[in-house]
Each structure stands twice: as structure tokens, then as C-alpha cells.
C-alpha positions in Angstrom: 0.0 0.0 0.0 1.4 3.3 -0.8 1.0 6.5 1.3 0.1 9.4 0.4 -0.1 11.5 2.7 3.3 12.9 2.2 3.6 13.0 -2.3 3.2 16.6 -3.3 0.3 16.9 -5.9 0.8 17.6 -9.3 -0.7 21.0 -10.5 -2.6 22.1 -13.8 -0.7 25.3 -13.5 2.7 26.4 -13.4 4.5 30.1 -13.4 4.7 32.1 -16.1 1.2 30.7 -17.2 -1.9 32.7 -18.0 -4.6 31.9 -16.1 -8.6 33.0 -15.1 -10.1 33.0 -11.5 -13.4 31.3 -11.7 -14.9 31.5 -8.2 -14.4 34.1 -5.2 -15.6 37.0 -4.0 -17.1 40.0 -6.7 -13.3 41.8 -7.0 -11.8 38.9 -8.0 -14.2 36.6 -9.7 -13.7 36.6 -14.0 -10.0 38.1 -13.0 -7.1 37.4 -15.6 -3.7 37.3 -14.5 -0.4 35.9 -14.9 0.9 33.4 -12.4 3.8 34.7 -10.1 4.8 31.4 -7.7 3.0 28.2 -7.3 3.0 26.4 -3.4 2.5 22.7 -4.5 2.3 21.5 -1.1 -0.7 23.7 0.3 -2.4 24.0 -3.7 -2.0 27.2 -4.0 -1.3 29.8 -6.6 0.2 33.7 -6.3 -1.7 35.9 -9.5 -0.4 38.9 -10.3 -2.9 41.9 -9.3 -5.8 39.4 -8.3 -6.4 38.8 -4.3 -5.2 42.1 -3.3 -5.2 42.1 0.4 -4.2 44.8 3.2 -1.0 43.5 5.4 -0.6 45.9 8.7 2.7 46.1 9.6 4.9 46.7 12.4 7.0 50.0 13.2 10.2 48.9 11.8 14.0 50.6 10.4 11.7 51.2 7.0 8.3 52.1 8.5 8.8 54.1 11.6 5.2 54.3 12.3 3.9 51.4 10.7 1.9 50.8 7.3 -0.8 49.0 5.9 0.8 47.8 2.7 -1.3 46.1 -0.3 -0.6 42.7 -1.5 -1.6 39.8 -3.6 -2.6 36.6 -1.3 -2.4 33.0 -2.8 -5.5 31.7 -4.3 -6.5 27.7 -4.5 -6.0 26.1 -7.7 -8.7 25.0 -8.7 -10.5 28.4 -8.7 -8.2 29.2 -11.5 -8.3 27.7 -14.9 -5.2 28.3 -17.4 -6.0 30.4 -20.6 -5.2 28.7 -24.0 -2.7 30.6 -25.8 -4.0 29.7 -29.5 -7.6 31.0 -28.9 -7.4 33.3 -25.8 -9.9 31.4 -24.1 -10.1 29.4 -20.6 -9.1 25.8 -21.2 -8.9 21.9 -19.2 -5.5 20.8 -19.3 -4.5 16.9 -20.2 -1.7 15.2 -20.1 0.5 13.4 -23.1 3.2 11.5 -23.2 5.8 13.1 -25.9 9.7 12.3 -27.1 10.5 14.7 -24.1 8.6 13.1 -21.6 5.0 14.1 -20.7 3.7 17.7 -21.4 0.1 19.6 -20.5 -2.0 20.2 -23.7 -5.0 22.0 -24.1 -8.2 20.4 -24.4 -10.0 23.0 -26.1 -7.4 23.6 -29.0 -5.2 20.6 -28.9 -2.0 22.3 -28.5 1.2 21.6 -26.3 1.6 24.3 -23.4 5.1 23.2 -22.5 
């Protein structure tokens, strides 16, 4: 029997990619945005200029008095959904086995992603 409790999963979305938000709150719901860092182990994504969140922070050598500074917070991954490159439009992602080893494709279009 194999555990699993330990394998980290693989995602549908890596950095650099493209990608819509299909579920959250009104701000952030139908969002587009480019993928800054993926966290594999907790399934989450960082989108560029979708999540924005207020951080307070401490009095510090850079902030004497403090500041609320704005931020992009992780979202899950599957409220996101990659964007095909080849028809601009949000896509399911498969999995082929190619001479390189195994790539994502698009299920919409048919074409390789990596």
C-alpha cells in the first residue's frame, strides 16, 4: 500500500502561465492574470494583481510608524483555470506522453503548453 499523505500533488498550473479565476468574491471573480509562484504542497497559486489584500505592519528601520501595505494573497488552484494561448480562451489541461517526456495540452485547442 502506498502513502500518500506525504507526495506533493501535481498541478494544472505552473509560473509564467496565463490563467482565469473562476470563483471568489465579486473583486476577484472573471480576473485574468499571470501566475507569479505556485506552493504545490498547500495547492496554492500567487496571481499577479488578483487577491489584493491589506498587510498591517509593524513600526520597523523602513516604516517608523507602521503601514498597511497592499498585497496579492495565494488563491486555491482550482479556482483558476489556465488560458489557451491559440484562442485566448479558458481551457482543461491533459496530459500526453511526448519524445520529451510528458507535457500539458489544451483540451480546447489541442496544443502543447510546455
Amino acid at each position: 500500500m502506498r502513502r500518500t499523505s506525504n507526495l506533493i500533488p501535481k498541478l494544472h498550473v505552473k509560473k509564467g502561465d496565463t490563467v482565469k479565476v473562476l470563483s471568489g468574491r465579486v473583486g476577484v471573480r472573471g480576473e485574468v492574470g499571470r501566475v507569479l509562484e505556485v506552493y504545490p504542497k498547500k495547492q496554492r497559486a500567487l496571481v499577479e494583481g488578483v487577491n489584493i489584500i491589506k498587510k498591517h505592519q509593524k513600526p520597523g528601520p523602513q516604516n517608523p510608524n507602521g503601514a498597511i501595505v497592499e498585497r496579492e494573497a495565494p488563491l486555491h488552484v482550482s479556482k483558476l483555470m489556465l488560458i489557451d494561448p491559440t484562442t485566448n480562451k479558458p481551457t482543461r489541461i491533459g496530459r500526453q506522453k511526448t519524445e520529451k517526456g510528458w507535457v500539458r495540452v489544451a483540451k480546447k485547442s489541442g496544443a502543447i503548453l510546455d
